[in-house]
mmCIF file of the N, C-alpha and C atoms, coordinates in Angstrom:
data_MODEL
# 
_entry.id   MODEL 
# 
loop_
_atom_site.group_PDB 
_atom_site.id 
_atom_site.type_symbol 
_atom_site.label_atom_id 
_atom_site.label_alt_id 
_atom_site.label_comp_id 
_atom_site.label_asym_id 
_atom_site.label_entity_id 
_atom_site.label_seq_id 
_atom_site.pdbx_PDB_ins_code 
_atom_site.Cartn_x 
_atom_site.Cartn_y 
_atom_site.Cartn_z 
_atom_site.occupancy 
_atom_site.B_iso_or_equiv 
_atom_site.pdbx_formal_charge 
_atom_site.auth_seq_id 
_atom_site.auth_comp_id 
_atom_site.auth_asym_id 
_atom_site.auth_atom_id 
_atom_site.pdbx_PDB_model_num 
ATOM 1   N N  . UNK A 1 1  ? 2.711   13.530  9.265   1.00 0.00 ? 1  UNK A N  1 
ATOM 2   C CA . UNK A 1 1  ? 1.583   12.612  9.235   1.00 0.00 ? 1  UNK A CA 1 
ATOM 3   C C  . UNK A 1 1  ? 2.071   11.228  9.667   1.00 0.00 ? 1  UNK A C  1 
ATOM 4   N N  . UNK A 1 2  ? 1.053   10.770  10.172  1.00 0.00 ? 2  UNK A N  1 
ATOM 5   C CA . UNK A 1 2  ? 1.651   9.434   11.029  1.00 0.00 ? 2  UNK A CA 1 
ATOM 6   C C  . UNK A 1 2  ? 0.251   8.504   10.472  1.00 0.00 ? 2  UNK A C  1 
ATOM 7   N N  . UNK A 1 3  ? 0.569   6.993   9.927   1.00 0.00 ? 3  UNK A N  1 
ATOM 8   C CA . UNK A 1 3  ? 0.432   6.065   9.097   1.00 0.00 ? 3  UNK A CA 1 
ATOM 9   C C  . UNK A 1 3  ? -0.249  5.167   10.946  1.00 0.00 ? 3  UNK A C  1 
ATOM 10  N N  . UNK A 1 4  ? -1.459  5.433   10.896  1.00 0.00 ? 4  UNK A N  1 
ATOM 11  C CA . UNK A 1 4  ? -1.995  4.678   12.206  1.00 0.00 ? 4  UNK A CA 1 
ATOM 12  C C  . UNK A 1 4  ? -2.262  3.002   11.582  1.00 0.00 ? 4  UNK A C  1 
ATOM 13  N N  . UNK A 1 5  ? -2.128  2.085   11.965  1.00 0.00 ? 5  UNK A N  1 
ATOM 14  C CA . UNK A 1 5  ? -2.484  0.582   11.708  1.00 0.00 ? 5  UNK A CA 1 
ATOM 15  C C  . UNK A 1 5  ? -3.235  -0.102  12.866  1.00 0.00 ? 5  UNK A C  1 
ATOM 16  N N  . UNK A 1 6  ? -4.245  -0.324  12.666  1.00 0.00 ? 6  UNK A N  1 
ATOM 17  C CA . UNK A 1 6  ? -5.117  -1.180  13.499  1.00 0.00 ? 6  UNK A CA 1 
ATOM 18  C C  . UNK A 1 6  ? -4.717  -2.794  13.902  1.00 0.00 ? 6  UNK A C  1 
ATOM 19  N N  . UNK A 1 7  ? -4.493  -2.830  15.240  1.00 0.00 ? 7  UNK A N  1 
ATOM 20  C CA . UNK A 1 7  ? -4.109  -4.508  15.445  1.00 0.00 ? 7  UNK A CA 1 
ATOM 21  C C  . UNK A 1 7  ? -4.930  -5.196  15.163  1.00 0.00 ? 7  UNK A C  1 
ATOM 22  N N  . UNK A 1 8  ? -6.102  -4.608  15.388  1.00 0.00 ? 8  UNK A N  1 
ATOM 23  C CA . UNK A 1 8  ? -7.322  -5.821  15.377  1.00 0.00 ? 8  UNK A CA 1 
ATOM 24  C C  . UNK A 1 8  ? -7.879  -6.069  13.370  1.00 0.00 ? 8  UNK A C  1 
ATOM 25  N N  . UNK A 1 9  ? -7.473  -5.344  12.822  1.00 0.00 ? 9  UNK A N  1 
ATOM 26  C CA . UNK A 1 9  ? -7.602  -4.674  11.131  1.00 0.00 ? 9  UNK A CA 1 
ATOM 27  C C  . UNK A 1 9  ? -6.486  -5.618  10.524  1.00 0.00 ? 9  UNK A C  1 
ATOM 28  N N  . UNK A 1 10 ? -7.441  -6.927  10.045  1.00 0.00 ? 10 UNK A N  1 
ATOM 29  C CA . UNK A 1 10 ? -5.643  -7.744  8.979   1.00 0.00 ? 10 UNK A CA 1 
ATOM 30  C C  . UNK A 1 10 ? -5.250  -7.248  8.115   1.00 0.00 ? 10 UNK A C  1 
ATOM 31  N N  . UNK A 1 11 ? -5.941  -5.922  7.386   1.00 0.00 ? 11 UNK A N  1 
ATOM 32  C CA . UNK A 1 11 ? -5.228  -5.274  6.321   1.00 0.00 ? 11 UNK A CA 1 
ATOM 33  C C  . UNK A 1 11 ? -3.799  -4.290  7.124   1.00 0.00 ? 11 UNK A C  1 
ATOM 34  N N  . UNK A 1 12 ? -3.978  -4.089  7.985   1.00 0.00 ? 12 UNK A N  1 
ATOM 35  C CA . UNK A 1 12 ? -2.715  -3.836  8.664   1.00 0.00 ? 12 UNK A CA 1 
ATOM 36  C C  . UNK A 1 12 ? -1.371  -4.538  8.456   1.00 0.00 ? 12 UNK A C  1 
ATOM 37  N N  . UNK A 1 13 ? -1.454  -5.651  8.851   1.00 0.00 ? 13 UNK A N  1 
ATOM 38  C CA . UNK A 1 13 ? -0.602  -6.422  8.988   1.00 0.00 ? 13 UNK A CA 1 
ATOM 39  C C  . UNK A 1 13 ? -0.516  -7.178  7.524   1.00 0.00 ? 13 UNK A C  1 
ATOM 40  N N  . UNK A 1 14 ? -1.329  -6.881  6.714   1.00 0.00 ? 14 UNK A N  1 
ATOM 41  C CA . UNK A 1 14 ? -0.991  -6.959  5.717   1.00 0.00 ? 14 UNK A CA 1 
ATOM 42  C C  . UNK A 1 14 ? -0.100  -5.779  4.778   1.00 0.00 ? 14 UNK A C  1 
ATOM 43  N N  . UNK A 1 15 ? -0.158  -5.123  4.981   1.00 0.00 ? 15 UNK A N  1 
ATOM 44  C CA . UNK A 1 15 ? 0.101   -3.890  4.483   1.00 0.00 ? 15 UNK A CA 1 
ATOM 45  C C  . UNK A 1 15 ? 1.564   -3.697  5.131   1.00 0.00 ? 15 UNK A C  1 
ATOM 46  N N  . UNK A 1 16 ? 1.984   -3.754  6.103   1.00 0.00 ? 16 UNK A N  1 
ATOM 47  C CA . UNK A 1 16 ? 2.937   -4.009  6.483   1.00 0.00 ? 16 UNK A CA 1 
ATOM 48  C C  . UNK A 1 16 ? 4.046   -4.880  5.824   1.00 0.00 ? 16 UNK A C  1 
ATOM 49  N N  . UNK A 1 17 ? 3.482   -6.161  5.908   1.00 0.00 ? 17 UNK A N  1 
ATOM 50  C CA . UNK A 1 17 ? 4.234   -7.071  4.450   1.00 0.00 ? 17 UNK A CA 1 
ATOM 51  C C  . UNK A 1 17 ? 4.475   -6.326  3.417   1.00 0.00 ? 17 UNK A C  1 
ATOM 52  N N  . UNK A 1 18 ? 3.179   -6.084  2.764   1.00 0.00 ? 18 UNK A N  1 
ATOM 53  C CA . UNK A 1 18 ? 3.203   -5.247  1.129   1.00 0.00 ? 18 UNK A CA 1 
ATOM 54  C C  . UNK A 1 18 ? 4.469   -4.650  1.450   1.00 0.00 ? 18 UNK A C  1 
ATOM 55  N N  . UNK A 1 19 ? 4.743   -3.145  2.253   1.00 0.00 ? 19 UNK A N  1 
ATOM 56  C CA . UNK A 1 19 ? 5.288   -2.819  2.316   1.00 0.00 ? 19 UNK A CA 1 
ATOM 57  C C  . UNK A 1 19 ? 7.472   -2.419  2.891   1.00 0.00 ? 19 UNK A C  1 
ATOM 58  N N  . UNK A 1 20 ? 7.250   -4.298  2.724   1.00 0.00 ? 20 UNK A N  1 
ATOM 59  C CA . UNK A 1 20 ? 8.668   -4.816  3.297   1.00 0.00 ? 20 UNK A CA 1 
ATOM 60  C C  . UNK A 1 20 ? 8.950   -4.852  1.993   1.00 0.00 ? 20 UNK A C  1 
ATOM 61  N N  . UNK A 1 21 ? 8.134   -5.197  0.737   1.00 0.00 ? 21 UNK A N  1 
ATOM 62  C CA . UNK A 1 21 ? 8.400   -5.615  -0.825  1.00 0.00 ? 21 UNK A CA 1 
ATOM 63  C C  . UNK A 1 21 ? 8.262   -4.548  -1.256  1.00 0.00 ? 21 UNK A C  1 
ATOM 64  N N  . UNK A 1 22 ? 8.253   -3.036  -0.940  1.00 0.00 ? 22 UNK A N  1 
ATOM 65  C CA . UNK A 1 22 ? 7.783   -2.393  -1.917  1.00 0.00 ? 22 UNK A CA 1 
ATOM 66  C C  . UNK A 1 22 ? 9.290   -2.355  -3.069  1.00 0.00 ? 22 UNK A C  1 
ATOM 67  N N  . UNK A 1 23 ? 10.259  -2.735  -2.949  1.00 0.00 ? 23 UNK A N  1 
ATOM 68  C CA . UNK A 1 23 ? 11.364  -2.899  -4.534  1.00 0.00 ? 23 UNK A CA 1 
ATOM 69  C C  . UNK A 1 23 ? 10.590  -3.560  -5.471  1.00 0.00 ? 23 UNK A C  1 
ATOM 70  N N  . UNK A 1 24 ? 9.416   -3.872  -5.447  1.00 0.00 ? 24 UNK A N  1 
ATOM 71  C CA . UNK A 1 24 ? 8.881   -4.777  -6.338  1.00 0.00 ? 24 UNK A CA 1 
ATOM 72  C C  . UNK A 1 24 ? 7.464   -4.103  -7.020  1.00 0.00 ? 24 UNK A C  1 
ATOM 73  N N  . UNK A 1 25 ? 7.845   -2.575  -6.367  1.00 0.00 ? 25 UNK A N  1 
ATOM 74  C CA . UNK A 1 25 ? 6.375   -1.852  -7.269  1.00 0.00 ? 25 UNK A CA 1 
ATOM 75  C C  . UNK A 1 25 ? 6.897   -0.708  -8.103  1.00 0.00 ? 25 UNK A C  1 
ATOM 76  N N  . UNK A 1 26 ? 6.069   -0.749  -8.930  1.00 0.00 ? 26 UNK A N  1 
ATOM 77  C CA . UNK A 1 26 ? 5.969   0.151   -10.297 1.00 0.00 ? 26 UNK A CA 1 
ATOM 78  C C  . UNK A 1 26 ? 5.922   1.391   -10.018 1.00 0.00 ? 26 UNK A C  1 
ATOM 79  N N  . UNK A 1 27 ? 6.681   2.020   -10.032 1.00 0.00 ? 27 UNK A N  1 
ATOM 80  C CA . UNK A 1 27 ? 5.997   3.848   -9.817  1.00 0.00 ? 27 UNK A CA 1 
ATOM 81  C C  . UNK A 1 27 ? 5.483   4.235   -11.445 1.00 0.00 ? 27 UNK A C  1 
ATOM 82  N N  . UNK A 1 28 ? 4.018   4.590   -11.568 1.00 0.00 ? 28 UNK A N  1 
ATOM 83  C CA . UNK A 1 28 ? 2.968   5.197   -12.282 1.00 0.00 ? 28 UNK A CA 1 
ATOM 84  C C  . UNK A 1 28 ? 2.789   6.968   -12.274 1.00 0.00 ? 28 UNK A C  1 
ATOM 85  N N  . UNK A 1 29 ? 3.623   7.441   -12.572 1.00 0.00 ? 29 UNK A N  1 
ATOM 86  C CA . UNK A 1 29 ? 2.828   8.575   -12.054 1.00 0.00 ? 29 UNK A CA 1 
ATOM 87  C C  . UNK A 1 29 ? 3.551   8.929   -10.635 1.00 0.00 ? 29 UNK A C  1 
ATOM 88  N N  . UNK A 1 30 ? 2.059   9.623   -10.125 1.00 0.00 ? 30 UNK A N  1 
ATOM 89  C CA . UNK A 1 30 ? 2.009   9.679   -8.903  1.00 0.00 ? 30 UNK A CA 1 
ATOM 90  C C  . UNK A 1 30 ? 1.264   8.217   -8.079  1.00 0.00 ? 30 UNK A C  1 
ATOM 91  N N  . UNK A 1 31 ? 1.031   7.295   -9.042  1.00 0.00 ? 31 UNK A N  1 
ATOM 92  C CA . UNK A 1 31 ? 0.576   6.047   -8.481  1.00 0.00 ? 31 UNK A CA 1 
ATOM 93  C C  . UNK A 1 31 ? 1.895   4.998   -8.148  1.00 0.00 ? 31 UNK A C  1 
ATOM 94  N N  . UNK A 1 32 ? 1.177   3.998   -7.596  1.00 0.00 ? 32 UNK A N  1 
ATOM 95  C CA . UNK A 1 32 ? 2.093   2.632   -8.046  1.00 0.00 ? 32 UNK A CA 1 
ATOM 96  C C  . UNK A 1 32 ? 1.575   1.741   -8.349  1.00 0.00 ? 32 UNK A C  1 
ATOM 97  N N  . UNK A 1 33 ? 1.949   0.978   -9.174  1.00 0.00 ? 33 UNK A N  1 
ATOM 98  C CA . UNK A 1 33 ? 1.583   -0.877  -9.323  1.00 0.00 ? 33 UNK A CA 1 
ATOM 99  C C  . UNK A 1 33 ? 2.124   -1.482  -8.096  1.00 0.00 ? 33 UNK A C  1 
ATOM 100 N N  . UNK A 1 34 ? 1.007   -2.317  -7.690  1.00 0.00 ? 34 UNK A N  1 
ATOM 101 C CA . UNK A 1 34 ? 1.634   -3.045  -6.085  1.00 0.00 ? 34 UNK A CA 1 
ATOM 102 C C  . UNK A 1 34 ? 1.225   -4.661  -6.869  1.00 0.00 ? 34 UNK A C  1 
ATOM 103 N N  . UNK A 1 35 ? 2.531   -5.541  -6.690  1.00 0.00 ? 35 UNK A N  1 
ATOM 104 C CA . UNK A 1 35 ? 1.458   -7.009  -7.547  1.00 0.00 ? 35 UNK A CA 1 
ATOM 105 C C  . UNK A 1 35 ? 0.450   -7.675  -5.972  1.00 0.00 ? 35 UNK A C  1 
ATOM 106 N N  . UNK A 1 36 ? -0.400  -8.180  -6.056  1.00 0.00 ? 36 UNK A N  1 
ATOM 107 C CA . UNK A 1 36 ? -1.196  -9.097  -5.357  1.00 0.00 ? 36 UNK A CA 1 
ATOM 108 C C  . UNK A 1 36 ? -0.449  -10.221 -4.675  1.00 0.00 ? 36 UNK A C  1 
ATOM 109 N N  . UNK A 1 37 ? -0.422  -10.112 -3.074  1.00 0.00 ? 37 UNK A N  1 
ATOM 110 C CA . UNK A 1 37 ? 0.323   -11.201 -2.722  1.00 0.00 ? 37 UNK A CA 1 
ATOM 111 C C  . UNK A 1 37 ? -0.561  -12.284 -2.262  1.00 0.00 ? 37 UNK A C  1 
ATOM 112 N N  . UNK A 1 38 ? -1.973  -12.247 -3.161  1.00 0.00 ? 38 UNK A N  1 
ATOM 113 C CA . UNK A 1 38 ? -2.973  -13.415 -2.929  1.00 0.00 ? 38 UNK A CA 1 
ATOM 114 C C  . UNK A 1 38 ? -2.849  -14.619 -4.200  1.00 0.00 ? 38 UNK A C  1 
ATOM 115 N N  . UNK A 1 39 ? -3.025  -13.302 -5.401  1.00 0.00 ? 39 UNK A N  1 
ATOM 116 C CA . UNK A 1 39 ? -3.195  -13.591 -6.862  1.00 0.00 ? 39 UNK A CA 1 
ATOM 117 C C  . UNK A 1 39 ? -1.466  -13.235 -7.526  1.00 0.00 ? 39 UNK A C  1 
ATOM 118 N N  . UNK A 1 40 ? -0.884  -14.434 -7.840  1.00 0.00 ? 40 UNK A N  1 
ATOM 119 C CA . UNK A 1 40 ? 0.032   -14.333 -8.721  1.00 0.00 ? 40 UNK A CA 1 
ATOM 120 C C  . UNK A 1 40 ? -0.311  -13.760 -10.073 1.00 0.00 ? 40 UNK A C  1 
ATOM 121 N N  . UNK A 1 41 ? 0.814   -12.893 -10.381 1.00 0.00 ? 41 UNK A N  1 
ATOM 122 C CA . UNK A 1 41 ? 0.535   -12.148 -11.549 1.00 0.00 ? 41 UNK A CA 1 
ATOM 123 C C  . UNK A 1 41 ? -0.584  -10.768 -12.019 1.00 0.00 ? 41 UNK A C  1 
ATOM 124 N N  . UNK A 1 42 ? -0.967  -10.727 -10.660 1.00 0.00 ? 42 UNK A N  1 
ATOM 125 C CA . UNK A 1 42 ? -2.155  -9.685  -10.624 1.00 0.00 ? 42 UNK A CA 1 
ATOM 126 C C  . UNK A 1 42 ? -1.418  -8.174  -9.932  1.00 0.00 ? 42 UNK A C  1 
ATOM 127 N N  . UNK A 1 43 ? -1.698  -7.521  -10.421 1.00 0.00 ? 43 UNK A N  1 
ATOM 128 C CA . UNK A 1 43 ? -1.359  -6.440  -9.586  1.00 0.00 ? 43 UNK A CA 1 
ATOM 129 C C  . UNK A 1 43 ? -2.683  -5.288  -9.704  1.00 0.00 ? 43 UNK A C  1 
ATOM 130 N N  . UNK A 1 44 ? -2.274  -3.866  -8.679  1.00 0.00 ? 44 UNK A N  1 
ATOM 131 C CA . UNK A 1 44 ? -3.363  -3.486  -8.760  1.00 0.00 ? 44 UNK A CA 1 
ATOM 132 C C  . UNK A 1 44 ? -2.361  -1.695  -8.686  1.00 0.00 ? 44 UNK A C  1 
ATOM 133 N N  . UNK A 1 45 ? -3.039  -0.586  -9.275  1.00 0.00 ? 45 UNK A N  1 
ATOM 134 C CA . UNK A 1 45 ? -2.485  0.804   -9.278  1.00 0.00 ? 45 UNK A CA 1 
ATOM 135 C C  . UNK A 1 45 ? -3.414  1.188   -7.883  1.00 0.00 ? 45 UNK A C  1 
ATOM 136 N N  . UNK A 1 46 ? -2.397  1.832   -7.243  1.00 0.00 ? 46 UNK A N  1 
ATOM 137 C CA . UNK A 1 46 ? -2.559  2.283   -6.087  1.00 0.00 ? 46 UNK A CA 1 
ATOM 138 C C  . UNK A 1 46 ? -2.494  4.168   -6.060  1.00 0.00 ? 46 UNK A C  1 
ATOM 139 N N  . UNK A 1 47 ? -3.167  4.894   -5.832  1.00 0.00 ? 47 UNK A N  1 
ATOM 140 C CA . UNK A 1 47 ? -3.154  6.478   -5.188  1.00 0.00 ? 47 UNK A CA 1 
ATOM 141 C C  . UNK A 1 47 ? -2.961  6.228   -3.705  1.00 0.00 ? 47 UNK A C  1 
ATOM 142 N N  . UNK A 1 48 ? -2.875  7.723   -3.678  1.00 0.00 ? 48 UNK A N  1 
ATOM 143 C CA . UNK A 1 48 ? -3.069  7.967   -1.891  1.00 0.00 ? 48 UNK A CA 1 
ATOM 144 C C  . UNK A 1 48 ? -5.221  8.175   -1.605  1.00 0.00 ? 48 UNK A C  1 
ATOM 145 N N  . UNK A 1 49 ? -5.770  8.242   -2.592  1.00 0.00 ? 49 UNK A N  1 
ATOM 146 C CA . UNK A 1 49 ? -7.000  8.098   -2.762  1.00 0.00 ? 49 UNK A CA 1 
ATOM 147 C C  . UNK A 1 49 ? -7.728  6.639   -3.265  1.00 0.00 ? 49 UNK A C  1 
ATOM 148 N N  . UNK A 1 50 ? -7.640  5.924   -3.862  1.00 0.00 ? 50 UNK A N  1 
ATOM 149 C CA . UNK A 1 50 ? -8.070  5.123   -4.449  1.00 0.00 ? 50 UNK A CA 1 
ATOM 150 C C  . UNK A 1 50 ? -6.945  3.426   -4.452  1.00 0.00 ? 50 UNK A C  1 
ATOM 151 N N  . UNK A 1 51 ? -7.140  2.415   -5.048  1.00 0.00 ? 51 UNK A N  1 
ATOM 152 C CA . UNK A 1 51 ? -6.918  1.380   -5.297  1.00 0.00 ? 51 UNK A CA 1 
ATOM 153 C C  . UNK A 1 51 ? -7.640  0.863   -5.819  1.00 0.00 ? 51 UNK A C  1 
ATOM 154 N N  . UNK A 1 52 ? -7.376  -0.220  -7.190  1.00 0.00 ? 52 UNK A N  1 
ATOM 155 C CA . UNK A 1 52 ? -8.006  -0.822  -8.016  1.00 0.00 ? 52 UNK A CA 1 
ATOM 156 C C  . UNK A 1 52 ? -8.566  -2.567  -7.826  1.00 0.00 ? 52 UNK A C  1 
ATOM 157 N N  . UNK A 1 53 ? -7.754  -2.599  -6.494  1.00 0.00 ? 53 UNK A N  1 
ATOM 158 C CA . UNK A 1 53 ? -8.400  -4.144  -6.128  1.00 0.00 ? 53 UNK A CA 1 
ATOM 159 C C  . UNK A 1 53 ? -9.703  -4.124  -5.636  1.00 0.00 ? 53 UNK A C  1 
ATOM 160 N N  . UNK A 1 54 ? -9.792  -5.366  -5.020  1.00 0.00 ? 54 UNK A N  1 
ATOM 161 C CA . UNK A 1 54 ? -11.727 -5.769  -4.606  1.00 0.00 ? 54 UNK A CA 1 
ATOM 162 C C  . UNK A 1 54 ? -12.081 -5.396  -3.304  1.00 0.00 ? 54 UNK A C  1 
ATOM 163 N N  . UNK A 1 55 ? -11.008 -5.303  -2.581  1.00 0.00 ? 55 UNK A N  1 
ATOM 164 C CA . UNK A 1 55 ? -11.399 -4.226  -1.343  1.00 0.00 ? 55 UNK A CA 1 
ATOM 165 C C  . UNK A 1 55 ? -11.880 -3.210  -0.615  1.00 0.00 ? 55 UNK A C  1 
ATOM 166 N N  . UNK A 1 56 ? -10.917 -2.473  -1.960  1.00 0.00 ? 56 UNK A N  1 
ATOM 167 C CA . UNK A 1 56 ? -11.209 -1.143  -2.110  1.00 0.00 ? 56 UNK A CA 1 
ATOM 168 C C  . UNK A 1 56 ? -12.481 -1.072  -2.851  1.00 0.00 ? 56 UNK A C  1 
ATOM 169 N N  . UNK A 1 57 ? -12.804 -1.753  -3.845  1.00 0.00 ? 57 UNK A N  1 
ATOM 170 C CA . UNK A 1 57 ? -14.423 -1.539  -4.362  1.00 0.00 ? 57 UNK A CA 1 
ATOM 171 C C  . UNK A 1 57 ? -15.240 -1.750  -3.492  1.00 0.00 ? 57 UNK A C  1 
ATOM 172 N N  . UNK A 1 58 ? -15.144 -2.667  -2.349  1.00 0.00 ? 58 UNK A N  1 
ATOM 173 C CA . UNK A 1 58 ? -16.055 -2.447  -1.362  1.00 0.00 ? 58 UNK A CA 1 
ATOM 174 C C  . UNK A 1 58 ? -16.268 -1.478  -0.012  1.00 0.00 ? 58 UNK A C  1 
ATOM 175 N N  . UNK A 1 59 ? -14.982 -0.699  -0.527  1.00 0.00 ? 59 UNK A N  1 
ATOM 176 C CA . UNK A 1 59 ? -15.410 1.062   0.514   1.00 0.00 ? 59 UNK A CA 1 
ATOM 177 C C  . UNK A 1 59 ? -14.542 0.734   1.576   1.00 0.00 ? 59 UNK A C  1 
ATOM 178 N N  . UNK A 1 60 ? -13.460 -0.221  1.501   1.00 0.00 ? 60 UNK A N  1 
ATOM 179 C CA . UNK A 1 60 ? -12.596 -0.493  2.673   1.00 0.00 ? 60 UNK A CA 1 
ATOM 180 C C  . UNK A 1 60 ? -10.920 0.557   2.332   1.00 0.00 ? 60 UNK A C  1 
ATOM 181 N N  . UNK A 1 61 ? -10.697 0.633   3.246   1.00 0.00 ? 61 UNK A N  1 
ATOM 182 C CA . UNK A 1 61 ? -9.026  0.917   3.025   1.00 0.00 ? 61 UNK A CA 1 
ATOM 183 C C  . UNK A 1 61 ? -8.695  0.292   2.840   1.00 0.00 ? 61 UNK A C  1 
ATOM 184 N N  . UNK A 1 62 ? -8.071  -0.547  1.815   1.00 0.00 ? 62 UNK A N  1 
ATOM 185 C CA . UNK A 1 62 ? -7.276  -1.419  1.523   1.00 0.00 ? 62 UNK A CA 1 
ATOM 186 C C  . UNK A 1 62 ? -5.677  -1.021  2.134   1.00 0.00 ? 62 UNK A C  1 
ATOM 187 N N  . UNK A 1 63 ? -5.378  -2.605  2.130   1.00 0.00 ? 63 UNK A N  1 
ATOM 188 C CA . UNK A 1 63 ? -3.491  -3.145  2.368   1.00 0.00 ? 63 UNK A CA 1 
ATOM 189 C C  . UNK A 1 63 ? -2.581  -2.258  1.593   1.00 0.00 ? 63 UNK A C  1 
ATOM 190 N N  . UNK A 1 64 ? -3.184  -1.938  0.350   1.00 0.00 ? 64 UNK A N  1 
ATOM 191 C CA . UNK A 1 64 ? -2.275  -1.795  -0.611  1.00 0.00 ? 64 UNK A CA 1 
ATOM 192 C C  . UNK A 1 64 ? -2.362  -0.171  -0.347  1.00 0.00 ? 64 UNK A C  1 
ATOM 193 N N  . UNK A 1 65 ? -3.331  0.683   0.214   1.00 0.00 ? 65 UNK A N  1 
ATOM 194 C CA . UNK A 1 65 ? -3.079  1.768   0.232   1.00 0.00 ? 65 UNK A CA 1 
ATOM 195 C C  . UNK A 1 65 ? -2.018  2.368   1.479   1.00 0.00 ? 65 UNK A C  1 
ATOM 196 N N  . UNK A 1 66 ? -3.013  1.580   2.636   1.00 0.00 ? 66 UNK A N  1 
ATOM 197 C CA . UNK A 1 66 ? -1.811  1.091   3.677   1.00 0.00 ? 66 UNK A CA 1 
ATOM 198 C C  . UNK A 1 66 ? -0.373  1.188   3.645   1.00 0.00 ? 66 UNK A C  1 
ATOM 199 N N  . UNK A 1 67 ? 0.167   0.352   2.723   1.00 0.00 ? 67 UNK A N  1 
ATOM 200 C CA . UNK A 1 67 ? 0.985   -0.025  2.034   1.00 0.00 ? 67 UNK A CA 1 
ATOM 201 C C  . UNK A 1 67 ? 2.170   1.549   1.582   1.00 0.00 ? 67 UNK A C  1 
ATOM 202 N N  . UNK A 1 68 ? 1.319   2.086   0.998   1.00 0.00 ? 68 UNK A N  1 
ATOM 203 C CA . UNK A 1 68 ? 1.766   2.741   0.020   1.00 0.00 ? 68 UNK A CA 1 
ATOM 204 C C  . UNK A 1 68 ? 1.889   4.359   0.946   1.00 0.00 ? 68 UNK A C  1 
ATOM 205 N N  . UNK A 1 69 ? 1.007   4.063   2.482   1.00 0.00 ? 69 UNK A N  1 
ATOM 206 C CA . UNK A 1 69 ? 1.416   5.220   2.241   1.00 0.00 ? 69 UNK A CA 1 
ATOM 207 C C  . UNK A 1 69 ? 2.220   5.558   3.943   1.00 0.00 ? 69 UNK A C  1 
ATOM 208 N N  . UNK A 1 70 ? 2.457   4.180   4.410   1.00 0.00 ? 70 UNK A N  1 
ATOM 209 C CA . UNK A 1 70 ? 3.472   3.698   5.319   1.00 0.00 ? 70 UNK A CA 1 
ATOM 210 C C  . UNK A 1 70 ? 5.188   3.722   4.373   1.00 0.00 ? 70 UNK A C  1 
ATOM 211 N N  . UNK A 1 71 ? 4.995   3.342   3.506   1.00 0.00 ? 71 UNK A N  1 
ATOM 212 C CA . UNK A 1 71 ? 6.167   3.729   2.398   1.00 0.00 ? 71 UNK A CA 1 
ATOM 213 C C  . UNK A 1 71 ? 6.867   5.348   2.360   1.00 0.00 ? 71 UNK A C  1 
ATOM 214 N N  . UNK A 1 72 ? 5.735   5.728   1.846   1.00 0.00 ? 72 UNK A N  1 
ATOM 215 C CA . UNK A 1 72 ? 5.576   7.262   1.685   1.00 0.00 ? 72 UNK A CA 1 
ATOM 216 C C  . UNK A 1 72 ? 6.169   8.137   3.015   1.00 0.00 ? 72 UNK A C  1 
ATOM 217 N N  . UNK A 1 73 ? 5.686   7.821   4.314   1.00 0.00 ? 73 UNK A N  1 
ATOM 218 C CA . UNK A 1 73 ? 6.205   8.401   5.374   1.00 0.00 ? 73 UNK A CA 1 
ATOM 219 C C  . UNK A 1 73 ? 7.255   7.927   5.354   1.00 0.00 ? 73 UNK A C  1 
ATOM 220 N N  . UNK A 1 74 ? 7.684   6.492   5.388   1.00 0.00 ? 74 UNK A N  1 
ATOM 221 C CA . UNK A 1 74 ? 9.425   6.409   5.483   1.00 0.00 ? 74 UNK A CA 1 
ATOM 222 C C  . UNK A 1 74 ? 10.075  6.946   4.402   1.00 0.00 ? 74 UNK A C  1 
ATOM 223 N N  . UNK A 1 75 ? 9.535   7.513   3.648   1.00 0.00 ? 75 UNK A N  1 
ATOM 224 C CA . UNK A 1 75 ? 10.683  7.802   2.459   1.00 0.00 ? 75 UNK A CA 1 
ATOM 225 C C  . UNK A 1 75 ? 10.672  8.978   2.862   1.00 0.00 ? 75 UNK A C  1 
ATOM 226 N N  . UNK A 1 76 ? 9.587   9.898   2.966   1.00 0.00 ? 76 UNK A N  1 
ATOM 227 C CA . UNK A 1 76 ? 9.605   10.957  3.902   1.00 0.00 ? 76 UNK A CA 1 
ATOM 228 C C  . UNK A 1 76 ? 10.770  11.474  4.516   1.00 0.00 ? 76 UNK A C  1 
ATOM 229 N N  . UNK A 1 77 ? 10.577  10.288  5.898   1.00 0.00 ? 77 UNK A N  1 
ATOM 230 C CA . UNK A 1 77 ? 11.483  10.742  7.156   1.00 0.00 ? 77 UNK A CA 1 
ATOM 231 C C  . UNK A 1 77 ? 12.810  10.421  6.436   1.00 0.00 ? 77 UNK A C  1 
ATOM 232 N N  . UNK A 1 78 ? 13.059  9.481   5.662   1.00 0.00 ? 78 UNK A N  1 
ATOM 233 C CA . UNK A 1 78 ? 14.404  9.123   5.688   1.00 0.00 ? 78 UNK A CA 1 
ATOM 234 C C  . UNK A 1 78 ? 15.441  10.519  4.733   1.00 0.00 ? 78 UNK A C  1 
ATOM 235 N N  . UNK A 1 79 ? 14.220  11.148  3.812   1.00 0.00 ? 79 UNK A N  1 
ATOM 236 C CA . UNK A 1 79 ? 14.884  12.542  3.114   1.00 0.00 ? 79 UNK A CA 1 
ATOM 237 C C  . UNK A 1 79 ? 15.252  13.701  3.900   1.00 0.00 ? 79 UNK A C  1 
ATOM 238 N N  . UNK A 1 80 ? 14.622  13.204  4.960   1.00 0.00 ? 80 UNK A N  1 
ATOM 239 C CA . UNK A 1 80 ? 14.656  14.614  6.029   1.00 0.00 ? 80 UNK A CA 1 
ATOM 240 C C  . UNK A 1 80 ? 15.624  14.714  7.256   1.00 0.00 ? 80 UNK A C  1 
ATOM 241 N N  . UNK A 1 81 ? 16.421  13.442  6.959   1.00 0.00 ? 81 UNK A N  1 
ATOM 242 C CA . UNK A 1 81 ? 17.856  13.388  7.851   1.00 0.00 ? 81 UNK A CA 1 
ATOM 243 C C  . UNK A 1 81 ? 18.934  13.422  7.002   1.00 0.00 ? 81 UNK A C  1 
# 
């Protein structure tokens, strides 16, 4: 599976960031805590389905899923060499 990112989509390029920091998220589960790089001190639990920020309540893909699952493929590939 390949993690497509839209140029013209700033959650892309956001998500991208997120995911230069991910040493800084919580593994939940099969979730993670990702903190908010808008809102200090905020963080939000992330699935490969869902996210708990305001984005995602409005029916968008959020950064943070983005995020999480651009992670996911590199951790992926990197087990598989």
């Amino acid at each position: 599976m390949s993690v497509l990112i839209d140029p013209a989509d700033p959650r892309g390029a956001s998500a991208v960031m997120l995911a230069t920091h991910s040493d800084q998220w919580t593994p939940i589960g099969s979730a993670w805590r990702i903190p908010s790089r808008s809102r200090p001190g905020v963080s939000y639990v992330v699935t490969a389905a869902s996210c708990t920020c305001p984005d995602q309540r409005f029916g968008h893909r959020c950064a943070h899923q983005l995020a999480a699952e651009l992670v996911q493929e590199l951790t992926d590939e990197a087990a598989a060499f």
